[in-house]
N, C-alpha and C positions, 0 to 999 in steps of 0.2 A: 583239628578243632577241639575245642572245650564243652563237655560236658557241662550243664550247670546242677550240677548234681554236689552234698558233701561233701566234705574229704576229709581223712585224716592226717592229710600232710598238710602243712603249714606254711604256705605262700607268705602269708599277710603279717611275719612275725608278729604273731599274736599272742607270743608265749607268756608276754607280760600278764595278759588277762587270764591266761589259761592258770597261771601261780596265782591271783586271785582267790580265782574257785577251787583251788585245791585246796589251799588254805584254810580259805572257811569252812567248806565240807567234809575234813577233818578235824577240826578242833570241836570235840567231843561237847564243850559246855555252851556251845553255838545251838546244838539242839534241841528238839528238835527246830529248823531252817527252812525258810523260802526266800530264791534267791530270783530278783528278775535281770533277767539277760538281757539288756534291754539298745535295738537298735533300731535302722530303719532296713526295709526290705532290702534283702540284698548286702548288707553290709557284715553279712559272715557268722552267724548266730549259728546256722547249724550247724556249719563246721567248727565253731569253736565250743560248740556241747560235746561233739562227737571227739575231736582231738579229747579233751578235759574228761571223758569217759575211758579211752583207751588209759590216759595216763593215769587216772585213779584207780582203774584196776589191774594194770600192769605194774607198778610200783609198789601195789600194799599186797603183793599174791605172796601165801606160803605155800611151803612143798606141803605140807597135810592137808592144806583144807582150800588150796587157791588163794581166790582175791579175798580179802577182809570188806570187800562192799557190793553191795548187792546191787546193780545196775541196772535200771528199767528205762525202756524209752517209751514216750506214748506219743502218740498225737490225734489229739482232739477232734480236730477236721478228716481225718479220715472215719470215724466213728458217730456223726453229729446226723447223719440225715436216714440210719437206720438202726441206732441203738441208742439206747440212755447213756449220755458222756459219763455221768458220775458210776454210774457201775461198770462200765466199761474201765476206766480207771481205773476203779479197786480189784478188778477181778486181775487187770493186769498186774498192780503191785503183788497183790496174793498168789499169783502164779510165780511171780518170779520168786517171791518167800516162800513158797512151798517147795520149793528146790534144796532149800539149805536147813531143813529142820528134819528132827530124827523121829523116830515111829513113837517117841512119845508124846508127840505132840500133834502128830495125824487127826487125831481125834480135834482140834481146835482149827486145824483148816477144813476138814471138815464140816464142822458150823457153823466158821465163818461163810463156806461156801453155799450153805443152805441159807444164809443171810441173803447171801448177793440175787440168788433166784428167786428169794419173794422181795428183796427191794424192785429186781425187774419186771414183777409182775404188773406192780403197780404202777411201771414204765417209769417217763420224765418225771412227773410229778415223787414220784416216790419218796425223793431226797428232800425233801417237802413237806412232806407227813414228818417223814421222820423229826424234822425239824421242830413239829409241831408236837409233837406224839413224845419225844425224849426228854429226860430229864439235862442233855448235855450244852442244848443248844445255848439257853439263858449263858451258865458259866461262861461259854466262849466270846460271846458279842457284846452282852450288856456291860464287863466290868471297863469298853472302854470310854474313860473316861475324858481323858484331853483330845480325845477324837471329835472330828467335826459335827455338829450335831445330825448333817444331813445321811450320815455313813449309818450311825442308831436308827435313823429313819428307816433307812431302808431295810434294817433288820427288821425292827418292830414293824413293821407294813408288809413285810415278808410272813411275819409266822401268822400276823390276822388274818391273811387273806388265807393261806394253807389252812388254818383251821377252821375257816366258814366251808373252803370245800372237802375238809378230811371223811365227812360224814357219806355224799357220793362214791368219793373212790373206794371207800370200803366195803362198799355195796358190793355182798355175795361174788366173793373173790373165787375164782377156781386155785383149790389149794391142794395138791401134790402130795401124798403118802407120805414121802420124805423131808417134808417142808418143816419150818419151825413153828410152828403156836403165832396165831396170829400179833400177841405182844411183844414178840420177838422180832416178826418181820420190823414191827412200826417203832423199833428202840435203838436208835444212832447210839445212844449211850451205852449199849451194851453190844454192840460191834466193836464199839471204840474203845471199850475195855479188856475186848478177849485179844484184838489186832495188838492193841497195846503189849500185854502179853508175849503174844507168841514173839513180837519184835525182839521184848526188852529178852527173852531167855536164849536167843540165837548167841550161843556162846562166842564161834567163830567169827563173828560178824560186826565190825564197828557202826557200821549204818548200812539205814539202806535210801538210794539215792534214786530217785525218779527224775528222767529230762523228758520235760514236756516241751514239743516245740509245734510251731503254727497255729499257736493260740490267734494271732492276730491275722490269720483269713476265716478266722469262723463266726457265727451268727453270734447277734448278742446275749443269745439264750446260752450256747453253749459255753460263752466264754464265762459267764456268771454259775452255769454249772461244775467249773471245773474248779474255780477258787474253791464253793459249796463242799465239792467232794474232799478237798484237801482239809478245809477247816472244819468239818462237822463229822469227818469219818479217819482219816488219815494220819494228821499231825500228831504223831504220839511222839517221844523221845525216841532217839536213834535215826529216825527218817532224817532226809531232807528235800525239797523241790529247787530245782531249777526251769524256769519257766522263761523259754523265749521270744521275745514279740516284739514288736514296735509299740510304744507306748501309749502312741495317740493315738493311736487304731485302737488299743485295749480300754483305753479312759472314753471317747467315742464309744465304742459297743455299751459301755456300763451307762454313759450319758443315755442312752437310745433304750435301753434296756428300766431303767428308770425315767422317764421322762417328766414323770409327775415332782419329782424331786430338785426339779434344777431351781437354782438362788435365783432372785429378782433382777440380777443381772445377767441370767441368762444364760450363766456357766452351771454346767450340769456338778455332780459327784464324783466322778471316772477319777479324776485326780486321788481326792481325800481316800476313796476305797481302796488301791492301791498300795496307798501310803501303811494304809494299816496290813493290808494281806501278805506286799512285801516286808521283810526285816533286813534286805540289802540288796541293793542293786547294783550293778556291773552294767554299768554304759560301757557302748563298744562305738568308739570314736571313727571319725570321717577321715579317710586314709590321707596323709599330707601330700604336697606333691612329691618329693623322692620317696613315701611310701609306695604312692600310687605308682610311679616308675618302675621301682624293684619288681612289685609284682608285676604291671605290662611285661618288664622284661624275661622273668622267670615262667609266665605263662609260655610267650615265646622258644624259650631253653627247652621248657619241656615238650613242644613242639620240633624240634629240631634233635634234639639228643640220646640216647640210647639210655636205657634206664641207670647204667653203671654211671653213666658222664653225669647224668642230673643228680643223682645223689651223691655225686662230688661238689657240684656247683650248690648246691641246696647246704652241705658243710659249711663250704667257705663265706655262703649272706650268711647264714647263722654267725658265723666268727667275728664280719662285718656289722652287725646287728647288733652286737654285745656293749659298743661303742655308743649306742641310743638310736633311733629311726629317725634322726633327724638329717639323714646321709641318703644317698643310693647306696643301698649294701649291693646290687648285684647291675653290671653294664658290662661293656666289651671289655675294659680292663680289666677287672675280676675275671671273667672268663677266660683271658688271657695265662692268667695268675693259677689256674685252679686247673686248664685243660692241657693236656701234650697240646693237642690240636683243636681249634675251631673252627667249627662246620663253617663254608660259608655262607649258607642260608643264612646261620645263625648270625654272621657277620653284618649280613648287609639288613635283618631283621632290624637289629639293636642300633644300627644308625637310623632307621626313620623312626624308630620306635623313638630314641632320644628326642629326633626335630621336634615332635607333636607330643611329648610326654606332657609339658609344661600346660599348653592348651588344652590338651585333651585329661588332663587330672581334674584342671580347673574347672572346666567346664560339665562334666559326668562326677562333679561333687565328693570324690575320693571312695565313690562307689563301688567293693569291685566285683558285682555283679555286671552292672552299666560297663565299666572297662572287659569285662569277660565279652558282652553283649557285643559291643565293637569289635574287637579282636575277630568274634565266629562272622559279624557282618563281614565284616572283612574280608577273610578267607572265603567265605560262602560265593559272594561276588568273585574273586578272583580265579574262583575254581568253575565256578559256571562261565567265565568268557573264554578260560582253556576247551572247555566241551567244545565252545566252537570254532575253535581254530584261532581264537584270538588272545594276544598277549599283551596284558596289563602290566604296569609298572606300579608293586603294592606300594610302594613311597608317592606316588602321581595319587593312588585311588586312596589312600589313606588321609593325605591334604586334603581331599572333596569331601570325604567324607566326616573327616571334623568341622566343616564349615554345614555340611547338614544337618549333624546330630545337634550342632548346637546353634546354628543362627539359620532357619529354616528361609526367613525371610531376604538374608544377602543370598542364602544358594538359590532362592529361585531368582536373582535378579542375575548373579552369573549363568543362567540357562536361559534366561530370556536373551540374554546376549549370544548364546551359542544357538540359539537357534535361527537367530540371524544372520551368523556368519558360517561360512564354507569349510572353514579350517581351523588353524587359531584364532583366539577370540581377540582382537582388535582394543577392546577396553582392559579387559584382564592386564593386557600387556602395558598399557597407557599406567594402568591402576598400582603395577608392580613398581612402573617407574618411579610416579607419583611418591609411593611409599617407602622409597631412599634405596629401592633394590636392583636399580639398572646399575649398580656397580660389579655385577657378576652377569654375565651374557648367560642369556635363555640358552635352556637347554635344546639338542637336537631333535625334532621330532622325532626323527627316525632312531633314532636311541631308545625311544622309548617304547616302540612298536612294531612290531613284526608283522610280516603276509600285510602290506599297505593296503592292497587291491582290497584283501579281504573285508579291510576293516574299515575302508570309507565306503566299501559296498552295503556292510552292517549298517555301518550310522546312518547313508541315506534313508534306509531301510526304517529305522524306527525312529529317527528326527524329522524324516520328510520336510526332508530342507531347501526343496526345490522353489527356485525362484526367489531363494534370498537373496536378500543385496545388502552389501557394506556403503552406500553411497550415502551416509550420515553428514550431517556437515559438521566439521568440528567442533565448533561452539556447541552444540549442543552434547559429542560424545562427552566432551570436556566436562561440562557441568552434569551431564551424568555420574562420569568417571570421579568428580570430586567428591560430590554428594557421598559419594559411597565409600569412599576411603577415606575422608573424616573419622568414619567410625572407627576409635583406638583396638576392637577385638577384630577387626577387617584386617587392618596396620597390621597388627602382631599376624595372622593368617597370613598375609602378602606374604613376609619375610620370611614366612619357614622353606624350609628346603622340602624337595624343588622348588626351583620358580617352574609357571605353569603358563606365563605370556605366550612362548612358542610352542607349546604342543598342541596338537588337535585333539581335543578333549570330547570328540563326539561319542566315540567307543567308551570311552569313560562312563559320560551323562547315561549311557544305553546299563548301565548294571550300580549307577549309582543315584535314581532318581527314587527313590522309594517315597519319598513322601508330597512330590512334587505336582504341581496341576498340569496334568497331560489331555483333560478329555477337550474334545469339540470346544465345550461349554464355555470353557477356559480361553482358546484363544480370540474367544469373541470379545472377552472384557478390554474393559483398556483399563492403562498400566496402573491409574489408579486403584481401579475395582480388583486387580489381580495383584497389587499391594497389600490390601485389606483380606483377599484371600487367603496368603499366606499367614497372616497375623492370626486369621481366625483357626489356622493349625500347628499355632505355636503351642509346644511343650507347655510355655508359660502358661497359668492359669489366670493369671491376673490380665495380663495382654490380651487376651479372648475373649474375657468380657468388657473389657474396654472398647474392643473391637464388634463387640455384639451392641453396645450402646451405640456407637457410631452406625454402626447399618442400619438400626432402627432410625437413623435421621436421613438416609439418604433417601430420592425420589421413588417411588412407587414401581417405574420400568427398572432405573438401575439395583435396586433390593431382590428384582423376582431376576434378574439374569446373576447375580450374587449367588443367591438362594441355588439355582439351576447349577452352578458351577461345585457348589459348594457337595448338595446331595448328590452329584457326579462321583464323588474325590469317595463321598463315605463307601456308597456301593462298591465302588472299585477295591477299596481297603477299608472293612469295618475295624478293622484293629485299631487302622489311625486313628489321631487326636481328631479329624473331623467329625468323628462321630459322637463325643462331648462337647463339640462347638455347634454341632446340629442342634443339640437338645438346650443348650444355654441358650444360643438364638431363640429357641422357641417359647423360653420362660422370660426373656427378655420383649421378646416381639411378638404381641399375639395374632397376628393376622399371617404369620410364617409354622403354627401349630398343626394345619389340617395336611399341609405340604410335608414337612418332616416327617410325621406320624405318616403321610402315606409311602413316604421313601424307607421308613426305618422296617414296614411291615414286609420287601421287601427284603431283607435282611434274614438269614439264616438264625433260629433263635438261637443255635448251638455259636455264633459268632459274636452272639451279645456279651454273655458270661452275666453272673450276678451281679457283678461291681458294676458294670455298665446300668443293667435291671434297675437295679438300685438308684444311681443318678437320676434316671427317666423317672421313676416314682415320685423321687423327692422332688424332683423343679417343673415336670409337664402338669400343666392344670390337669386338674382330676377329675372336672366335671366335662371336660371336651369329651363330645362324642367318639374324636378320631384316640382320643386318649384312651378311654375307655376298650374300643377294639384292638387296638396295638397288645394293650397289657395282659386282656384275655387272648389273647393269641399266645403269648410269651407263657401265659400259666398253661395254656392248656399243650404245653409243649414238652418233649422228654429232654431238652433240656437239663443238665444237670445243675441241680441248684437253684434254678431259674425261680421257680415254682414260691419255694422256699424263702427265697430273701425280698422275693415281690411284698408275701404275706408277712413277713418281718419288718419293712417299713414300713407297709400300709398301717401296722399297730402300733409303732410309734410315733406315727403321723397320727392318728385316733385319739393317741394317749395326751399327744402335746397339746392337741385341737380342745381338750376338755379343761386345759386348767385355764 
């Protein structure tokens, strides 16, 4: 299985981007640079800072003095809910620059250090005063001039409100023997001048390079303190930033963070601020499909191969790579090409990996976190039905499991089917044919499963299948079976390999139902109401509340057995998407508000996480009483985060409510 952790090996040939930033962060009259890495979660940003770090300073190293750059990582969100972002920052860059400076100049990290402990004293705010208090700030904000008028805004509405409160915070500071002179503490322009300095005289050193990454899981205070620190303290010649985030999460914080700021239309500032903080952006594109391939395949390799064999096979995509990514650079054939021998794990991996490449890139958006995520499903299930004596067929459980990750709604209608039937599913097989694939005979059950006893022991066991019957009448499986293989991503599903008409798939359903309606609640609905169920735990966001409008129109008994089925699915799995169609139901339907709120207070606060928090803020009525105790429950909880991003929306709920 796969870690989801960085790397500095290079799956995703990304070397294209990786020459980007190298480029720009050394071309000397570039700086000083701020560069935004700019992607969406999951799509490889910290590993391709961390690659673009290795190679910048393993390439520019001399034998006397090492690398020519001085490389800092920071990240924001790990520092945001018990220290000040902006000094946490500098102290970081200063430490790494006091590494490469000689005893002449001790003496100015030294002061700058005595800087950073009364910026702290004066905590968050501090970066603030200073703003207010320096002679540097005006120069940096006001000269821009073709900038949007509402970015000036925010400056000037920044240093007013700091200087209405500079006079409190200054209130009878406790100051330290060693400290600087109170006009010291309070002078960004003369940090920024001595920083400057020690930079520009690092003789050995062409820049110095900060990667900032997970800007876009932190609060909107911190994200707005981090640009702060860079431009009112940091940006001197020779530096540069790389900063990586998804972008609408970063323009969003700064919208939320400004509220009072947004145009008549509605669109906040996130955008234009940005625009002006970055001077280049590096978008890191959605993996194509033979991208998204190579890697499934290469994750794979590296799961099956001995470390010598992968970094042979990792040569020969690179070779294949050279030619553009608009290929598979790496399948059975290269492997062929590149190994004496091929494991056959790895043989028989790269053939299903191939059937489902196509579907499965398309559908997980060329993601390859999402592709990592499938893969460990994958395995995770298949290793847990060994524990029991049971054996899966990973090409069987990998077709299901593309039809759940991405059509939630047909994989619960193929299990409504199997829990009907005894063995194979009767329509499945109708459904293959239907779809032009009864030109190749089903495969053997028994091929696909070992210890039989065992495993229709299991399935009776958690399908409690007792007393089904197949006595359907035609006509009706018929117009079932049509209905449902209409649908052209059904069709393309049908025909991948395996066909799945003859095998008994109960052992399957038993380690690949993860998001499916199992409880009581659920088989009481009928098949309309357990339609709408599934919709309302579709991935899709837009689906769910289409599906949240429609249940607000049905009957008053059929909404509260809904309802009943639905807060079942959450408690079971608060991770699921049920537990954002709990809360949309509840901004949508307000007689379904006291129900939710009393199922969600059942919930573990440490299961919610902030992101969650946060959605509940923004759409459950505020004045509901049941609203009201859920949330204080959630604050007064240890919780990490929790706390924190509750009282972060409530203020920009406050803030928006005043204009």
């Amino acid at each position: 299985m796969w870690a989801d952790n960085e790397t500095e090996v290079d799956l995703l040939g990304f070397d294209f981007l990786v020459d980007t930033l190298l480029v720009a962060l050394t071309e000397p009259r570039l700086l000083p640079l701020t560069v935004g890495l700019l992607g969406d979660w999951g799509s490889g940003k910290s590993s391709l800072m961390r690659i673009t770090r290795q190679e910048l300073c393993s390439a520019h190293e001399t034998d006397e003095s090492g690398s020519r750059y001085v490389c800092v990582d920071f990240s924001p969100w790990q520092h945001e809910d018990y220290s000040d972002v902006k000094v946490a920052l500098m102290t970081a860059v200063l430490d790494a620059v006091a590494g490469h400076v000689d005893e002449t100049h001790q003496e100015q990290v030294s002061l700058l250090r005595r800087f950073l402990r009364g910026f702290g004293r004066w905590g968050r705010r501090g970066g603030r005063v200073a703003l207010a208090a320096g002679q540097v700030a005006g120069p940096l904000v006001l000269p821009a001039a073709g900038l949007d008028p509402g970015v000036l805004e925010v400056a000037t509405a920044g240093m007013t409100a700091v200087a209405g409160e500079a006079g409190k915070m200054l209130e009878d500071p406790a100051v330290a023997s060693d400290a600087p002179a109170r006009d010291e503490v309070v002078d960004a322009g003369q940090f920024r001048s001595e920083f400057r300095k020690l930079v520009k005289d690092l003789n050995n050193v062409d820049a110095v390079v900060v990667f900032i990454d997970d800007l876009d899981r932190c609060l909107p205070e911190t994200v707005v303190d981090t640009f702060e620190a860079i431009r009112l303290f940091l940006n001197t010649p020779k530096t540069a930033y790389v900063l990586a985030a998804n972008q609408a999460v970063v323009q969003t914080a700064i919208d939320s963070r400004y509220p009072d700021l947004r145009r008549s239309d509605g669109t906040g500032i996130g955008a234009d601020y940005l625009e002006k903080m970055l001077q280049l952006k590096v978008a890191i594109p959605s993996l194509s499909a033979p991208e998204a391939e190579t890697y499934t395949n290469l994750l794979l390799a590296e799961l099956r191969l001995n470390e010598e064999q992968f970094d042979t096979v990792l040569q020969a995509t690179r070779r294949h790579r050279l030619g553009g990514n608009l290929q598979v650079a790496f399948n059975l054939g290269v492997a062929v090409e590149a190994l004496d021998e091929v494991p056959d794990d790895l043989v028989a991996d790269l053939g299903w990996a191939t059937s489902i490449s196509e579907v499965l890139g398309a559908g997980l958006r060329g993601n390859p976190r999402q592709l990592k995520r499938f893969l460990n499903n994958l395995m995770l299930r298949h290793r847990s039905a060994q524990r029991r004596q049971l054996t899966l067929d990973l090409p069987v459980l990998a077709k299901l499991m593309v039809l759940e990750e991405q059509h939630l709604t047909d994989f619960q209608r193929l299990f409504d089917w199997q829990l009907t039937a005894a063995g194979p599913i009767p329509e499945l097989a109708a459904a293959e044919s239907t779809a032009g694939s009864d030109d190749s005979s089903s495969p053997d059950p028994d091929a696909h499963s070992t210890g039989q006893s065992e495993t229709s022991a299991e399935a009776d066991i958690v399908l409690d299948t007792e007393g089904a019957t197949d006595d359907r009448s035609a006509s009706s499986v018929s117009d079932d079976v049509l209905s449902w293989t209409k649908k052209t991503h059904v069709q393309k599903w049908l025909r991948l390999e395996p066909l799945l008409g003859g095998i008994d798939l109960r052992p399957y359903f038993t380690y690949s139902r993860d998001k499916l309606t199992l409880g009581v609640a659920v088989t009481r609905l009928s098949p309309h109401l357990q339609e709408m169920l599934s919709k309302l735990q579709s991935d899709a966001e837009a689906l769910r509340r289409l599906t949240c409008t429609e249940v607000g129109q049905l009957p008053e008994t059929e909404r509260a057995q809904l309802l009943d089925a639905l807060l079942d699915a959450v408690l079971r799995n608060p991770a699921g998407t049920g537990f954002l169609a709990a809360i949309e139901l509840a901004e949508r339907v307000p007689d379904t508000v006291s129900a939710v709120c009393a199922m969600l207070m059942k919930v573990p606060p440490q299961a919610v996480g902030p992101a969650r928090a946060a959605q509940a803020v923004q759409r459950l009525p505020a004045g509901d009483a049941a609203v009201v105790e859920l949330l204080a429950r959630w604050e007064s909880s240890e919780a990490p985060g929790l706390r924190a991003m509750i009282a972060s929306v409530r203020e920009g709920k406050r803030r928006g409510g005043r204009r």
